[in-house]
N, C-alpha and C positions, 0 to 999 in steps of 0.2 A: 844741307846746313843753311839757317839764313844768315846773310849776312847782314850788321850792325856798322852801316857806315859811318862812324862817331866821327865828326869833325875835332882832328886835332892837331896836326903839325905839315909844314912841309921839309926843306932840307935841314933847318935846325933845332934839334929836341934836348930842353935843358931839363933836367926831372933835377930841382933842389929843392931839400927839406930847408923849408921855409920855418915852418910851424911843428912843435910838439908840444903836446900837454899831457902831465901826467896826474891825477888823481887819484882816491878811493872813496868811495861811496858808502856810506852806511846810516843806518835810524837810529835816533836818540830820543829821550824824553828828557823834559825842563820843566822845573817847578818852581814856584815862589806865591809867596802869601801876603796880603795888604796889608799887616800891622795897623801900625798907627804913623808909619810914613812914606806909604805907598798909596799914591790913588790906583784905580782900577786898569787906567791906560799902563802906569808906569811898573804896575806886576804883570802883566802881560809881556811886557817887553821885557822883563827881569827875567822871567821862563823860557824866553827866546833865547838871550847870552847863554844864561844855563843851560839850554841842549845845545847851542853847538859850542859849549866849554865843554862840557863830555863824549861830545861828535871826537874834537878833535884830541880829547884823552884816550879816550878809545880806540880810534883810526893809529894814533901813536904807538900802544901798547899791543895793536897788533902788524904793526909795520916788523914792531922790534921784534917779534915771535915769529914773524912768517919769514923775513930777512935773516938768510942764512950764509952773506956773502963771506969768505975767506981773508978779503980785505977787511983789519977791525977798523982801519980808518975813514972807508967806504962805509960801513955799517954805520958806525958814529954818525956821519956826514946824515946818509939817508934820514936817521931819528931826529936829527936837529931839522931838519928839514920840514921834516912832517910836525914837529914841537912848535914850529914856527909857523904855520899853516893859518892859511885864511876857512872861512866857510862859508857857501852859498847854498842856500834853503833850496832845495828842486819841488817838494812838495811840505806842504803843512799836511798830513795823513790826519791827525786829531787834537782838537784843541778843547776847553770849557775848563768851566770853575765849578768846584765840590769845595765842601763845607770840610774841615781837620776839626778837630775836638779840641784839640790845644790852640790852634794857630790863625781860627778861622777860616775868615775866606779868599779858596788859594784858587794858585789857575794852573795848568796843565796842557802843556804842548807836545805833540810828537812830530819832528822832521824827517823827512827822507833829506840828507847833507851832501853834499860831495863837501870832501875836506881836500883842500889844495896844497901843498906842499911850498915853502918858499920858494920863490921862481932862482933866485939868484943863485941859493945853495942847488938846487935841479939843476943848472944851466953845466955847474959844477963836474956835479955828480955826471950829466949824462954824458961828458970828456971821454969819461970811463968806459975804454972797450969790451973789457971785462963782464959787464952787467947786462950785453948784447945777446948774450949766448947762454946766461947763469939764470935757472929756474926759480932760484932761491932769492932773486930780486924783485924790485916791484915791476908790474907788466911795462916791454916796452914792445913794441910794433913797429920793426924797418919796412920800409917800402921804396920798390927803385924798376928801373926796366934795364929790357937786356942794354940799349946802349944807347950814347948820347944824342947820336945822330941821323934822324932819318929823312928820306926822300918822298916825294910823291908817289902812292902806289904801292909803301912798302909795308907789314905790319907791324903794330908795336906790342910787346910781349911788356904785362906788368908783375913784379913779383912780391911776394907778402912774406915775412915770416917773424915769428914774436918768440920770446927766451922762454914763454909758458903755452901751455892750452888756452887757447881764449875765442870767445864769438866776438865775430866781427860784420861790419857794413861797409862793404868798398863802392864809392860813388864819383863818377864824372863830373866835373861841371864844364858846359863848352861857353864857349866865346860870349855869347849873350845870355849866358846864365841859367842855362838851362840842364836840369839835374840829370843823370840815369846811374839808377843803381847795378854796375856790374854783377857784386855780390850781394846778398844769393839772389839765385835770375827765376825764372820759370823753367828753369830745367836743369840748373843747381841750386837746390835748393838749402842744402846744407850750411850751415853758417859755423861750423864748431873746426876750428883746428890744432890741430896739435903743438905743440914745441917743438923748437929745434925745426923743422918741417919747412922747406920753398914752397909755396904754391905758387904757379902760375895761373896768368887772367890774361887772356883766356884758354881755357884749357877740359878735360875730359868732356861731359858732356853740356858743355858751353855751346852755345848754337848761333854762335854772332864774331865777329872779329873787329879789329881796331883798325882799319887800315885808313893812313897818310892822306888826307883830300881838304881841298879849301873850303869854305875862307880861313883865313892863320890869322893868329893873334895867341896871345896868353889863356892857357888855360889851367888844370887843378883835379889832380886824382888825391882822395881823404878816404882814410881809412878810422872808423870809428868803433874803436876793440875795448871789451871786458872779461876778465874771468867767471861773471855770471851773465844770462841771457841777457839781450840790452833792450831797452824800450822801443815801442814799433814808430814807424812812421809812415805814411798813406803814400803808396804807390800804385800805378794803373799797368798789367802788360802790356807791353806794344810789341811783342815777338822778341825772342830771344833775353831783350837786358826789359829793364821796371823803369818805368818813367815818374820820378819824383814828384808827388803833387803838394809834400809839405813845404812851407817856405823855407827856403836858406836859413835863416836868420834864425830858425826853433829849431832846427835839425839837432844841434848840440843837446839841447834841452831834453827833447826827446826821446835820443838816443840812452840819454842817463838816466831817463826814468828805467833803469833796472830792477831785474826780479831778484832780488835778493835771496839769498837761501842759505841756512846757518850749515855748517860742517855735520852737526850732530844734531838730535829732534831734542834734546835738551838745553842747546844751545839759542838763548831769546833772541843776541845781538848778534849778526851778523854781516861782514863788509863783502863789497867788490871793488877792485881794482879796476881804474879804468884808464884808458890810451889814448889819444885823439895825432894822428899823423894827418900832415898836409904837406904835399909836394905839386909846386908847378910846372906847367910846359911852358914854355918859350919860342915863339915859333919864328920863321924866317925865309926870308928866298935865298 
């Protein structure tokens, strides 16, 4: 087996959820026409509101459909949640102007959206232990290790488990900032897990370990999970785990360009849920 001596802790290891973000992801189209009191810039930008005002009617009406929690209070909350949603454009897929018979000349935009959820009503909601373990909520992604405190020499066991089936992207970052993707490695390749399901990192046929060695400082395991495949991002093997070659800073971006894929082949629109978890180490003598 090789070992993957990842610089991470000596005697004190704090794994705290820092960061969660919750989302869903889906394509919209926007339209609007120049009339007689739009110039060209200003329909343009009129078709842009207009797809993600239907991003986020849509991402809404299916929150409400896929949300089958027990709690009606819960459910309520989740919808206002998502009714109150922001949206950020991940892609422009297709945009131009055609000619309408009645209305002139209009223009025509298609986004790839992630629709954001109000943060404060989220902050709320994710209180709720409830929604940890319930399939019938929107995705959420715990991540933690076996325990708080480790020595020089010892190893650290990481563990994953989400309330649905989702792919995900487990990635390191050490001390000066430098990435490796745990999951999936060159020799787990697999990125699809179940619900309800612990996985451990490292574990079957993982071919690297985590063990305890300097230098110490703060460090950050992120885990970045969807119900549909997630967007790639460039990495190089170096035996056992992937050495990140995208920047930090797009990794988010990336990762959300997901493959969308409707329920049914009759089905035009369709969403992904998406997770984003980040938890520190803290290290110490």
């Amino acid at each position: 087996m090789i070992r993957i001596f990842l610089v991470l802790i000596s005697s004190l290891f704090l794994f705290t959820n820092l960061y969660a973000s919750q989302s869903t992801i889906t394509e919209s189209d926007g339209y609007a026409c120049m009339g007689d009191d739009k110039s060209r810039k200003e329909t343009e930008q009129a078709a842009m509101t207009d797809a993600k005002k239907r991003a986020i009617e849509f991402v809404s009406s299916y929150v409400k459909s896929e949300t089958q929690v027990k709690n009606f209070q819960l459910e309520k909350d989740l919808v206002s949640a998502y009714s109150n949603a922001t949206v950020k454009v991940i892609q422009e897929v297709e945009k131009g102007w055609y000619k309408d018979a009645s209305a002139g000349d209009c223009y025509r935009v298609k986004i790839k959206a992630e629709v954001i959820p109000d943060e404060n009503a989220m902050d709320k909601i994710s209180k709720s232990k409830q929604l940890i373990d319930d399939p019938s909520a929107p995705l959420i992604v715990n991540v933690w290790t076996d325990k708080k405190e480790y020595r020089s020499g010892e190893k650290i066991r990481i563990y994953i488990k989400g309330n649905k089936p989702f792919y995900a992207v487990v990635l390191h970052k050490g001390i000066k900032g430098e990435l490796l993707q745990l999951l999936p490695n060159p020799y787990r390749k697999e990125n699809y897990f179940n619900g309800g399901v612990i996985y451990e990192i490292p574990s079957g046929n993982d071919r690297f370990e985590l063990e305890v060695s300097p230098p110490f400082g703060e460090e950050s395991v992120s885990v970045y999970a969807s119900t549909s495949p997630l967007g790639d991002i460039n990495v190089e093997d170096i035996g056992g785990v992937y050495q990140v070659k995208t920047r930090h800073d797009d990794i988010g971006d990336r990762t959300r360009g997901v493959k969308l894929v409707g329920k049914t082949e009759n089905k035009k629109t369709s969403a992904s849920e998406f997770f984003e978890e980040r938890a520190t180490l803290k290290t110490g003598r």
